[in-house]
N, C-alpha and C positions, 0 to 999 in steps of 0.2 A: 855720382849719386851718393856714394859713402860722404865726401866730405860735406853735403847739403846738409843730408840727414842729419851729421854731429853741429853743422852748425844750428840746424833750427832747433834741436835737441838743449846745445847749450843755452839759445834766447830763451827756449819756454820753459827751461827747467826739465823736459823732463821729455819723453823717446814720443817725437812727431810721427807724422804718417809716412810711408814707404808707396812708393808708385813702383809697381811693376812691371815691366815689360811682358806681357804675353806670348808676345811675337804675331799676333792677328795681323794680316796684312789687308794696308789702306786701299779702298777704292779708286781707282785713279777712272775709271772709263763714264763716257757720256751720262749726264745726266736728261733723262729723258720727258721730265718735265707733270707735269699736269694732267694732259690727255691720257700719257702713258699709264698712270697711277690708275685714273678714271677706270681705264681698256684692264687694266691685270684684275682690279677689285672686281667688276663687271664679270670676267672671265670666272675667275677665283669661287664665285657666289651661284653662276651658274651650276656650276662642275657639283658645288654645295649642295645644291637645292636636289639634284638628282645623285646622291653620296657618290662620286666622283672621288676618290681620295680621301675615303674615309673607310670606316670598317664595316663590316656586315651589314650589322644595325641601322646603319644610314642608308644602306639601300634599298631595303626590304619596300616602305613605304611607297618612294618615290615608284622605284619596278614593279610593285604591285599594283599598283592604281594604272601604271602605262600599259600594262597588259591589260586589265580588265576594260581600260578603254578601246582600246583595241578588238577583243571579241566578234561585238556587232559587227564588228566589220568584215571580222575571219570570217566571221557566220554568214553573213550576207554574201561575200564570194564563192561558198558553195551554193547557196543557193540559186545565183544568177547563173552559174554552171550548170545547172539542173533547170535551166530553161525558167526559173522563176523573176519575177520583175524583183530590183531593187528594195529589198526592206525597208529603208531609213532614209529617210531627209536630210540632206546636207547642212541644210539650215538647222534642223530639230533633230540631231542625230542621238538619240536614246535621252530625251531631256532630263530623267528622272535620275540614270545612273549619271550625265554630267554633272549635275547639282551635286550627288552625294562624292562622286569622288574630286571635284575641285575644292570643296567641304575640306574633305581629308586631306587633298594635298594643300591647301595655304593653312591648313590649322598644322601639319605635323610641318612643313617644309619653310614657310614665314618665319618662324623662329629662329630657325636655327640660322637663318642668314642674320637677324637683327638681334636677337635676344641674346646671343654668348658673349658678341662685344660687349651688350652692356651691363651683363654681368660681369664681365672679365677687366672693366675696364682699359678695355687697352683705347678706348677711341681717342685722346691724346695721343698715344703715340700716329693714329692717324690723322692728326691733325696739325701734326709738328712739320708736316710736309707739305709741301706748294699744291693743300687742295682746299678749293674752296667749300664753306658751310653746307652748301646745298650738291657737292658734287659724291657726298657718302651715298645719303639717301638716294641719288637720283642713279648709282651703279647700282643698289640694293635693288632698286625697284625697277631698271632694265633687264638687270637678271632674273630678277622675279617671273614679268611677263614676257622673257625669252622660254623659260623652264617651261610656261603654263600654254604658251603657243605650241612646245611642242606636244605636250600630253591630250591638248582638242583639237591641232590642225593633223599630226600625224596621220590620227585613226581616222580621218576627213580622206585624206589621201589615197592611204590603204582600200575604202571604200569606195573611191574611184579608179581605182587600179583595176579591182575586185570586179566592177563592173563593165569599164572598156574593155577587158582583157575576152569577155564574151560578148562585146557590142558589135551588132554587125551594119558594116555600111562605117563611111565616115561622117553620113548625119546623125547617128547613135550616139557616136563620141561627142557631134558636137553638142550635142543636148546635154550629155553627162559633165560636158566642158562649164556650159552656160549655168547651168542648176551650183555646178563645185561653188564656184567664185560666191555670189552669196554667203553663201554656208562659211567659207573663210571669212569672211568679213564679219560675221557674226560670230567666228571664236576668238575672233582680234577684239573684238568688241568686250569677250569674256574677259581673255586676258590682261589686258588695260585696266579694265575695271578693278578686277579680284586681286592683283598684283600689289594695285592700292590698297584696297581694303585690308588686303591680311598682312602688309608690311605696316600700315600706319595701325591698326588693334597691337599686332604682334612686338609694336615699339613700348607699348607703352611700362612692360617692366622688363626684366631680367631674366627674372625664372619661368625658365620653356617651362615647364608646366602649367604657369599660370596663363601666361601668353598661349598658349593653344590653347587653355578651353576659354579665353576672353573669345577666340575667332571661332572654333567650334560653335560655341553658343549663339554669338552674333546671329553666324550664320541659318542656323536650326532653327533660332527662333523669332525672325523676322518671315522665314521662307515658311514655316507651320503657319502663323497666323497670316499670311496672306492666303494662303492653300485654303485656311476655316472661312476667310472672309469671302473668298470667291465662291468657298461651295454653300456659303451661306445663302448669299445672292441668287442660287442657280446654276452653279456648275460654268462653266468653261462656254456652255453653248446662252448663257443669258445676257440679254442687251440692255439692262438696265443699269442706270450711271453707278449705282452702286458697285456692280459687276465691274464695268469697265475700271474703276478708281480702284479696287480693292487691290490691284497690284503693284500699286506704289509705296507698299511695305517692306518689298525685301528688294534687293536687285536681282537677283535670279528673274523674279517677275517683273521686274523694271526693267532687263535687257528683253526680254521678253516679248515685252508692250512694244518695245522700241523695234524688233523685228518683223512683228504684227504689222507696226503702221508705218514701216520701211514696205512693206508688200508682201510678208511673209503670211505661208496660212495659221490660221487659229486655231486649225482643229486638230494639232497634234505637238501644239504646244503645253504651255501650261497658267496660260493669262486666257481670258475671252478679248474679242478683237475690241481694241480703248474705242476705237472710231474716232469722234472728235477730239477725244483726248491725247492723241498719239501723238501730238506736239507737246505735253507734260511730261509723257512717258522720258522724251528727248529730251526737255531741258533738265529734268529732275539727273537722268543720266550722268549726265556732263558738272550740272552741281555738287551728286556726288564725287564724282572725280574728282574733281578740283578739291573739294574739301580734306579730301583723302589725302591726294599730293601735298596740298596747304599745312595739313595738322602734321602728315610725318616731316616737312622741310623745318617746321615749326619745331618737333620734339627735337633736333639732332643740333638746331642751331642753342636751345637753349643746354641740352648737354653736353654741347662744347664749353659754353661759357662756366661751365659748373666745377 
């Protein structure tokens, strides 16, 4: 190394660069590819979303929203204990507080999966690795709606725990069996949707601060003006086309509609029943989606290329 040094010293005139040894020792073991990358980011984002290895701060939000979701449910297993029927609908399980706390959790939890990358720009260094354009976004946004499954199916489950636990007979159970299954399918429904939504708003700058209140807002104020437009029309219980359309303003009421005219009842929800409309409510559904998944595969490939 000394006599490099003097040589290239002497050709350029004047004292080159030194390379040091650190002594870091080289990876020698499997490389594990693609999938792998996928499974650790996917993991890594989950753990995120719920502050898993992170400080206080990170976890106040996510544990606070899963406990409050939660309640109804503690609540409702004393009550079924006391001889009382089941509070809540599996399908419509406190609609008012899931709206406000899925609100909070993709407005405060969305960012922090998407928004420090790209403030921080590290996403080249994630991209210097055997992963494809669409496989960032698409571990973001598994992790997203793994996080948000477990904050509406959990308190789902809790609440039929609550209730079998004092059902008597095993046709009890199986009723409380047949009603659950719906009611999941209709937080998968949440999930999927919201996961989209507040990863593809929450992509579009850097500063979590701004990126929460883009999906805060989103959120609040598409679900307020469908709320006016519906009670405009007559509330929840009125049949006129007005009523029925007015929920294809927010998704909260567009999942809504879609559980209405899946078979769900109308009257402790927060849409009136679409009737013939429940096939818009559906494809509007699935449009969003897509759109959502569309715009965020769309932001991540073009700030790759950037």
């Amino acid at each position: 190394m000394p006599d490099a040094v003097q040589a290239q010293s002497r050709a350029g005139g004047r004292a080159g660069g030194v390379i040091h040894d650190l002594g870091y020792r080289g990876y020698d073991g499997p490389r594990l590819g693609r999938a792998q990358i996928v499974r650790a980011l996917t993991w890594h984002s989950f753990r995120s979303a719920y502050g898993i290895g992170r400080g206080v701060k990170g976890k106040i939000i996510p544990v606070l929203a899963f406990i409050a979701m939660c309640l109804p449910a503690l609540v409702n297993a004393f009550a079924v204990a006391r001889g009382n029927p089941r509070l809540f609908g599996y399908d419509v399980y406190t609609p008012g507080l899931r709206v406000a706390l899925v609100t909070i959790f993709i407005s405060a939890q969305a960012p922090e999966l998407v928004s420090r990358d790209l403030r921080s720009h590290v996403l080249p260094l994630y991209f210097c690795r055997p992963l494809r354009r669409t496989d960032y976004p698409l571990a973001k946004y598994l992790a997203m709606t793994g996080a948000l499954l477990v904050l509406i199916e959990v308190p789902l489950l809790v609440l039929y725990l609550g209730t079998i636990v004092s059902a008597k007979g095993g046709s009890a159970i199986w009723h409380e069996t047949r009603a659950l299954i719906p009611g999941l399918g209709v937080g998968l429904m949440w999930a999927l949707l919201f996961a989209a939504i507040g990863l593809f708003l929450a992509s579009f700058t850097g500063r979590r601060a701004y990126s929460t209140g883009i999906v805060a807002i989103a959120c609040v104020l598409t679900f307020v003006l469908s709320l006016v437009l519906i009670q405009a029309e007559g509330g929840q219980a009125a049949t006129s086309t007005g009523a029925r359309l007015a929920g294809l303003f927010s998704p909260f009421t567009i999942l809504d509609g879609v559980r209405v005219w899946l078979g769900g009842s109308a009257q402790a929800g927060l849409t009136p029943d679409p009737g013939r409309y429940g096939p818009l409510y559906g494809v509007l559904a699935v449009l969003l989606l897509a759109a959502c998944l569309g715009g965020l595969a769309a932001r991540y490939r073009k700030v790759s290329q950037s």
